[in-house]
C-alpha positions as CSV (number, residue, x, y, z in Angstrom):
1,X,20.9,-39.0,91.4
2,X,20.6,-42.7,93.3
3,X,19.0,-42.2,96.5
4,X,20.1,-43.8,99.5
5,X,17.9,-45.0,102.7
6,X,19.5,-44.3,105.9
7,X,20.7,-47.8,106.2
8,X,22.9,-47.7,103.5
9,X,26.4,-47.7,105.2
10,X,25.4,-50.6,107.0
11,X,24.4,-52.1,104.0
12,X,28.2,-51.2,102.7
13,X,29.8,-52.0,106.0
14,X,28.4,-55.5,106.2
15,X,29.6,-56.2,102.4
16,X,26.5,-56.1,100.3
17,X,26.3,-55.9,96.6
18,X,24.6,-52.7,96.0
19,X,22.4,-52.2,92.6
20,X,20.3,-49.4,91.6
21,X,16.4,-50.5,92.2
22,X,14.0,-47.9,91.0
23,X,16.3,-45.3,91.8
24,X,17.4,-46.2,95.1
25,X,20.9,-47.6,95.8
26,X,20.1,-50.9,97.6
27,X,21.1,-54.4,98.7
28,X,20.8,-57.1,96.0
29,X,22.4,-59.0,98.6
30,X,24.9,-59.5,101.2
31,X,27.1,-62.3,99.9
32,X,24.7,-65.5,99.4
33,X,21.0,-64.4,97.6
34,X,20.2,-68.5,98.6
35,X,21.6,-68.5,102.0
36,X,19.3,-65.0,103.0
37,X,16.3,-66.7,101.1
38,X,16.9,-70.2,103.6
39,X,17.5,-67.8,106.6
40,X,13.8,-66.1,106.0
41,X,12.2,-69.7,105.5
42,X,13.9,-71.2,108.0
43,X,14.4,-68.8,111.0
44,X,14.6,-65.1,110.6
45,X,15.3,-62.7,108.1
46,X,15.1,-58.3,107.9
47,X,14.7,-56.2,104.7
48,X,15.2,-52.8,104.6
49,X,12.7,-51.5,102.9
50,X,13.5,-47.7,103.5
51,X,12.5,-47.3,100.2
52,X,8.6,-47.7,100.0
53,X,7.0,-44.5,101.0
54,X,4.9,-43.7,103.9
55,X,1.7,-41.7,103.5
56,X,-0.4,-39.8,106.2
57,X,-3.6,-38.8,105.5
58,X,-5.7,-36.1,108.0
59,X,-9.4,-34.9,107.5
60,X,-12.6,-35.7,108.2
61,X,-13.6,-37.1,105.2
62,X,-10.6,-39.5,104.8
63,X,-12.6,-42.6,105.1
64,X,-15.0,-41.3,102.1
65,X,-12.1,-40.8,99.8
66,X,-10.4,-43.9,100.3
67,X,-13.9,-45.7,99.4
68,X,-13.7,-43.4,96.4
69,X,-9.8,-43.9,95.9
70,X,-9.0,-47.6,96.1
71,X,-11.0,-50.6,94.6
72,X,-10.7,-52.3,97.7
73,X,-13.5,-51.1,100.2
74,X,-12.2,-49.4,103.0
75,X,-15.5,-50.2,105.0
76,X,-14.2,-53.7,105.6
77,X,-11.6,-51.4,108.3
78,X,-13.9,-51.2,111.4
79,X,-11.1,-51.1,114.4
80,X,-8.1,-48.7,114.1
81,X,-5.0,-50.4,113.8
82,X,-6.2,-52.9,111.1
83,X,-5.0,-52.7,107.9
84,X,-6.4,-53.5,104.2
85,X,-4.6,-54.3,101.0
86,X,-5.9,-52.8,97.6
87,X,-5.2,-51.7,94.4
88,X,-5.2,-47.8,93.6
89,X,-7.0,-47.8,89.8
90,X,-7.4,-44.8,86.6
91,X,-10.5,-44.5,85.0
92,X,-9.1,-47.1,82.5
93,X,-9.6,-49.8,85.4
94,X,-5.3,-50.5,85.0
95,X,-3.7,-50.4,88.5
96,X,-1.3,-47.5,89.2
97,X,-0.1,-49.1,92.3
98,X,-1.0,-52.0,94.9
99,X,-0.3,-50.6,98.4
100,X,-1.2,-51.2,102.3
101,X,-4.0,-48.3,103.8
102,X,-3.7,-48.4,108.1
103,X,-7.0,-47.2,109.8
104,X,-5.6,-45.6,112.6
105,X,-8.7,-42.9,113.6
106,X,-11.3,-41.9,111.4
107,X,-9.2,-38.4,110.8
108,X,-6.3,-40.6,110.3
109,X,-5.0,-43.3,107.7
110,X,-1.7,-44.4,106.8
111,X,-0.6,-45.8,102.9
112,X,3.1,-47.6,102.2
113,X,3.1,-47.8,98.4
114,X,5.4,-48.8,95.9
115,X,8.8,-47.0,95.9
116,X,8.9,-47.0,92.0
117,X,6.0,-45.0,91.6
118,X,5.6,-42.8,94.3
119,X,6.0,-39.2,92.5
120,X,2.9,-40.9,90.1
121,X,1.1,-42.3,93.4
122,X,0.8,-38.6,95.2
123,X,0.4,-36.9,92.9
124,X,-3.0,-38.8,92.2
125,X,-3.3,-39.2,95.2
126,X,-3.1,-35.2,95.8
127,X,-5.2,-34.6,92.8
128,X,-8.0,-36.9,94.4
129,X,-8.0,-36.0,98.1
130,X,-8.4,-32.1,96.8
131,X,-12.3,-32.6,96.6
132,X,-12.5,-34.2,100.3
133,X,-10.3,-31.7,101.6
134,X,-8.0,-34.5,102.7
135,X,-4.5,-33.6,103.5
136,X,-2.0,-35.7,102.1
137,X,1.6,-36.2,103.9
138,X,4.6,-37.8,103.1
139,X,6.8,-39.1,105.7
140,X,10.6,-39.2,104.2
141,X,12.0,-38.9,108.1
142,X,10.4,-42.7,108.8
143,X,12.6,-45.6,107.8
144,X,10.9,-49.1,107.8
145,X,12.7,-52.6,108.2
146,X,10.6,-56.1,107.6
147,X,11.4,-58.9,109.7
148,X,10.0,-62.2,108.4
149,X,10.6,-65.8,109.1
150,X,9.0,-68.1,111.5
151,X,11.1,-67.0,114.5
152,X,10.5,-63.6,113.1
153,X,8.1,-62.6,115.8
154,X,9.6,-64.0,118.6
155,X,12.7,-62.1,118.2
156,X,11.1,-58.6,117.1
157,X,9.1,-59.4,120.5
158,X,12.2,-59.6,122.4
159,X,13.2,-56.4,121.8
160,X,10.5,-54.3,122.7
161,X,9.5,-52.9,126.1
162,X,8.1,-54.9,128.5
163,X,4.4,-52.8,129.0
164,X,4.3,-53.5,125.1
165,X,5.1,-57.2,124.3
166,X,2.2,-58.6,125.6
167,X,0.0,-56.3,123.4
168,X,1.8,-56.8,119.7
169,X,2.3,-60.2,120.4
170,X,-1.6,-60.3,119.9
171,X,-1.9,-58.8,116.6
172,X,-3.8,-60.3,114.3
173,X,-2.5,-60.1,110.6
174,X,-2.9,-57.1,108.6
175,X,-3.3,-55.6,111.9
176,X,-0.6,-52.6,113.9
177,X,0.2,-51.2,116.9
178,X,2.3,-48.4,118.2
179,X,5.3,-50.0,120.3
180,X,8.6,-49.0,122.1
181,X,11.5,-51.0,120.9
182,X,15.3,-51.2,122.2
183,X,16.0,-47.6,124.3
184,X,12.2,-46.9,123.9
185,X,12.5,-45.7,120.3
186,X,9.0,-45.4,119.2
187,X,8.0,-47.8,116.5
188,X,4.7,-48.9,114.2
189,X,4.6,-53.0,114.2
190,X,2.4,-53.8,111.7
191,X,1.6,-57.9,111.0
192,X,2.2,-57.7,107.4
193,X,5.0,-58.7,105.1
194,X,5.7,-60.3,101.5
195,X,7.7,-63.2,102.0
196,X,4.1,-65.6,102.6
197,X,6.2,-66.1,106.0
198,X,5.2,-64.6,109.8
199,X,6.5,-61.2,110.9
200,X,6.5,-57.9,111.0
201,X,6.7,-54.2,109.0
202,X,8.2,-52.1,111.5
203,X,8.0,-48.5,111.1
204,X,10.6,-46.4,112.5
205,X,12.0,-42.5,113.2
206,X,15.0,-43.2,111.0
207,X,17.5,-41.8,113.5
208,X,16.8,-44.8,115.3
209,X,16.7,-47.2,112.2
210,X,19.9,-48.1,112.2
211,X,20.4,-49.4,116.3
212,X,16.5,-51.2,115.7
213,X,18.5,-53.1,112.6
214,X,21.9,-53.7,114.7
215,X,19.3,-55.3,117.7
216,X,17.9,-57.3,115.3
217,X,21.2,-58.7,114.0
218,X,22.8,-59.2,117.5
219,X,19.1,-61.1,118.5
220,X,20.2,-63.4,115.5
221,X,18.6,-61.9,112.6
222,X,19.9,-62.6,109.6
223,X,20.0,-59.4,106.5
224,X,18.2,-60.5,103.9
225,X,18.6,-58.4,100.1
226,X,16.2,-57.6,97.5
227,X,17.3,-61.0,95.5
228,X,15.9,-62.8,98.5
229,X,13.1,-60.6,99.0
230,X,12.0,-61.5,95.1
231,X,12.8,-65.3,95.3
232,X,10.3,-65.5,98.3
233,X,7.7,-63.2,97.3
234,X,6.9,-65.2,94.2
235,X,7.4,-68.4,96.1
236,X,4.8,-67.2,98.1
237,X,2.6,-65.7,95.3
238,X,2.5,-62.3,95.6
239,X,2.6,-59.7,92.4
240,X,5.3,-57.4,92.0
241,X,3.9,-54.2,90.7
242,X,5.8,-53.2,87.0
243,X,6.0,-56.9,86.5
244,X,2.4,-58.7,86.9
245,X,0.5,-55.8,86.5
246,X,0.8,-52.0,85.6
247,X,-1.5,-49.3,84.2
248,X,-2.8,-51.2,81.2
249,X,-3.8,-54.1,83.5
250,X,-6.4,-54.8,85.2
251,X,-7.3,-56.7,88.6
252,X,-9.4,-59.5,87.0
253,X,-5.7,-59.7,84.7
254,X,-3.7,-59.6,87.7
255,X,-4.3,-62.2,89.4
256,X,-6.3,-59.7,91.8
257,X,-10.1,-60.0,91.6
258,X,-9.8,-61.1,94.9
259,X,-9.3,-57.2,95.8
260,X,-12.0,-55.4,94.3
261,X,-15.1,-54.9,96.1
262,X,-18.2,-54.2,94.5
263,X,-20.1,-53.4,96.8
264,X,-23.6,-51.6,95.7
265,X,-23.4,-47.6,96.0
266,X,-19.3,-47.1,95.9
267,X,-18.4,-45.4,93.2
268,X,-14.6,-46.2,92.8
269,X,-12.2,-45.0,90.2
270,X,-12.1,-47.9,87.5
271,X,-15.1,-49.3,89.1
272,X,-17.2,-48.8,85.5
273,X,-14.4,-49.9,83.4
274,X,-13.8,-53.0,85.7
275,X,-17.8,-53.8,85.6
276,X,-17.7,-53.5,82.1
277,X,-14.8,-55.9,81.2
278,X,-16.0,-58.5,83.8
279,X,-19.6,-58.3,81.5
280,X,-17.7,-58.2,77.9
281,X,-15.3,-61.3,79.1
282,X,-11.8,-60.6,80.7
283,X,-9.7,-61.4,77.9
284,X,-6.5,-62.6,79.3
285,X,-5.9,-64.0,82.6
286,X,-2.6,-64.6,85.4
287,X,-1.8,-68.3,86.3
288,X,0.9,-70.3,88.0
289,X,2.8,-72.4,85.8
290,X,6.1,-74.8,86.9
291,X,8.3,-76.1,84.6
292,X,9.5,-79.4,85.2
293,X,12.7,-78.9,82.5
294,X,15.6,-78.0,83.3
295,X,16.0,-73.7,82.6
296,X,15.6,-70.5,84.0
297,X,12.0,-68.8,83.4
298,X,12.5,-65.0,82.7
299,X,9.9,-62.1,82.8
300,X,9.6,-61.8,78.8
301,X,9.9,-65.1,77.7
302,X,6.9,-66.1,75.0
303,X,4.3,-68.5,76.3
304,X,2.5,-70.5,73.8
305,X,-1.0,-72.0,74.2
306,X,-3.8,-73.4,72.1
307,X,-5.7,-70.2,72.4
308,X,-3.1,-67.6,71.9
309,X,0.5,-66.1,72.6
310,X,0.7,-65.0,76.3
311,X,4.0,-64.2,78.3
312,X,5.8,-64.6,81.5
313,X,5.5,-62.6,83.9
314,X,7.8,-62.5,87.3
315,X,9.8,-65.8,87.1
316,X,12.7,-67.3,89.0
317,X,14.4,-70.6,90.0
318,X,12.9,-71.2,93.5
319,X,15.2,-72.2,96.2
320,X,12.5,-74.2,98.1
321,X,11.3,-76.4,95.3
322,X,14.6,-76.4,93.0
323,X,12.5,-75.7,90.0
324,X,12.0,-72.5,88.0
325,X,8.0,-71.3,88.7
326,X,6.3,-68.2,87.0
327,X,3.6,-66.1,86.8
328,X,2.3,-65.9,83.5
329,X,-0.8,-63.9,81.4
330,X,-2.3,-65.7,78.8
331,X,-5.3,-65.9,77.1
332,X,-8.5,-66.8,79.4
333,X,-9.0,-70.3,79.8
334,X,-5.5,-71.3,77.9
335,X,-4.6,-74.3,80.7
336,X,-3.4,-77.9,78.3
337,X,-0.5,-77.8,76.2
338,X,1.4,-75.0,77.3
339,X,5.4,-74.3,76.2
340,X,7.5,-71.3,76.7
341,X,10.5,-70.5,73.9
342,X,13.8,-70.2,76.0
343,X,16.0,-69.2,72.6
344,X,13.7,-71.0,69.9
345,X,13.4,-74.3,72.1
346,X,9.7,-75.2,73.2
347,X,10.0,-76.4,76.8
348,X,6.4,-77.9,77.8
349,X,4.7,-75.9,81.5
350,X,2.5,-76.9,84.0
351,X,-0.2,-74.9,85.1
352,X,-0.5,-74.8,88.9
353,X,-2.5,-73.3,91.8
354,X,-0.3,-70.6,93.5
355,X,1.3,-69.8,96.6
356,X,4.0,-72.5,95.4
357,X,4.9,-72.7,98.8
358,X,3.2,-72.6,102.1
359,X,4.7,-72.6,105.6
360,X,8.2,-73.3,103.8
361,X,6.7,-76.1,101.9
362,X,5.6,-77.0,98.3
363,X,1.8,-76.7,98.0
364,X,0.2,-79.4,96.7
365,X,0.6,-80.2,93.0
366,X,3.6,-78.1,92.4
């Protein structure tokens, strides 16, 4: 059966197009997929994002099985509140999920993964922490809405309590902070997001999601749907887990070597696989391309190079730049002469540097 988050008759009531994402009955948008992707660029925008699952993990040696855990090194987390981004490996060095780990006490972290795979995430997760005597918790009751745009902050600050504003409005990124928002519901304001705009992951008892997301849209924030969310997020550069990378990737494929740590005396999962590709040669590699053309890039689509069939990745037609952009794996080193067959026509791409856009601008050579 579809699952719904607790926002969903808002979602209804306000006229989106609802479409089943990863089993979850959701907003693909709420009349204009362009308009929403403007708003977030341009002002404000809010996600629901209900979806994603919160983890809480409890014990004493939580820190030592997040270094053993996730690629990323959890040392780098030194004052509770900030917040690391990783990917969660098998032995095989193939990612089972990207996700966001919250050093909140040295007893107590926080994950949000992926809501596609989170029956595959705890239970290796679970199976893990077991040896640390960790204690791994879901947290279905806690709804979470992204607010993102360059007024984004501004207008999330508006809302919460006076003794608090002061406070979130210094967070650094990647960094949270318990808050009251509108009637003192309690809320977790984390600096993150995945638009490659400002804002915040708020993180909320969801018998209060629903008046948090009505103050947002009276303080002129605009719902945004999961068209938007896509358009911007790849605009911005960011993977999309079941797209760019999955279990039979790796990081150094993904676009993601900028992740892994390995630092001396951390035995990771997928660490020895990883080390062991990066020695042999990685043989395949993700890169930006643009295609100047007119057409539609599609996740799929056959990329040809001098040195090897490779494929797109996540694609789109990107609102900012009114071009289609991808991300693509091909072989390692394949940069000149690249095409992609859109229905037996060779259409010639550009390799680029990504984010493609940057403060709601094209980056340079796109």
């Amino acid at each position: 059966m579809t699952k719904q988050t607790i926002l969903n008759a808002t979602h209804r009531a306000a006229g989106a197009k609802m479409v089943d994402f990863g089993g979850w009955d959701m907003p693909l948008n709420y009349g204009s997929q362009i308009e929403e992707h403007h708003a977030v660029r341009r002002d404000a925008g809010m996600f629901d994002v209900s979806h994603m699952t919160v983890v809480d993990l409890h014990g004493a040696r939580t820190r030592e099985f997040l270094k053993h855990l996730l690629a990323n090194d959890i040392g780098k987390l030194k004052k509770p509140g900030k917040a690391l981004y990783s990917c969660m490996l098998n032995e095989r060095g193939g990612v089972i999920d990207d996700l966001i780990t919250y050093f909140l006490a040295e007893d107590f972290f926080r994950m949000v993964v992926n809501a596609a795979t989170r029956d595959k995430d705890l239970a290796w997760i679970e199976k893990q922490a077991a040896a640390f005597g960790v204690k791994v918790s879901e947290r279905p009751e806690l709804a979470m809405i992204a607010v993102q745009g360059p007024n984004a902050r501004a207008k999330v600050l508006a809302l919460l309590d006076a003794g608090d504003r002061g406070r979130v409005e210094k967070l650094g990124r990647f960094a949270a902070a318990e808050a009251r928002g509108p009637g003192g519901m309690p809320l977790f304001v984390a600096r993150t997001g995945y638009t490659g705009e400002d804002g915040f992951e708020i993180i909320v008892p969801e018998q209060h999601a629903t008046a948090l997301w009505n103050a947002l849209a009276v303080a002129g924030v605009r719902p945004a749907g999961l068209g938007a969310r896509d358009t911007l997020r790849l605009e911005a550069g960011m993977n999309l887990y079941g797209q760019d990378m999955d279990e039979d990737v790796t990081p150094w494929e993904a676009g993601l070597a900028w992740t892994v740590s390995l630092d001396e005396g951390r035995d990771f999962i997928g660490r020895a696989a990883l080390e062991q590709q990066k020695a042999s040669g990685v043989p395949r590699e993700l890169i930006g391309v643009v295609m100047d053309e007119k057409g539609v890039l599609r996740h799929g689509q056959r990329v040809i190079t001098d040195k090897g069939n490779g494929e797109i990745l996540s694609g789109i037609f990107s609102p900012t730049l009114g071009k289609a952009i991808a991300f693509a794996r091909v072989p390692a080193g394949a940069r000149a002469n690249l095409r992609v067959d859109i229905r037996g026509r060779e259409l010639p791409l550009r390799a680029v540097k990504y984010p493609f856009v940057r403060d709601g601008k094209p980056c340079e050579g796109i």
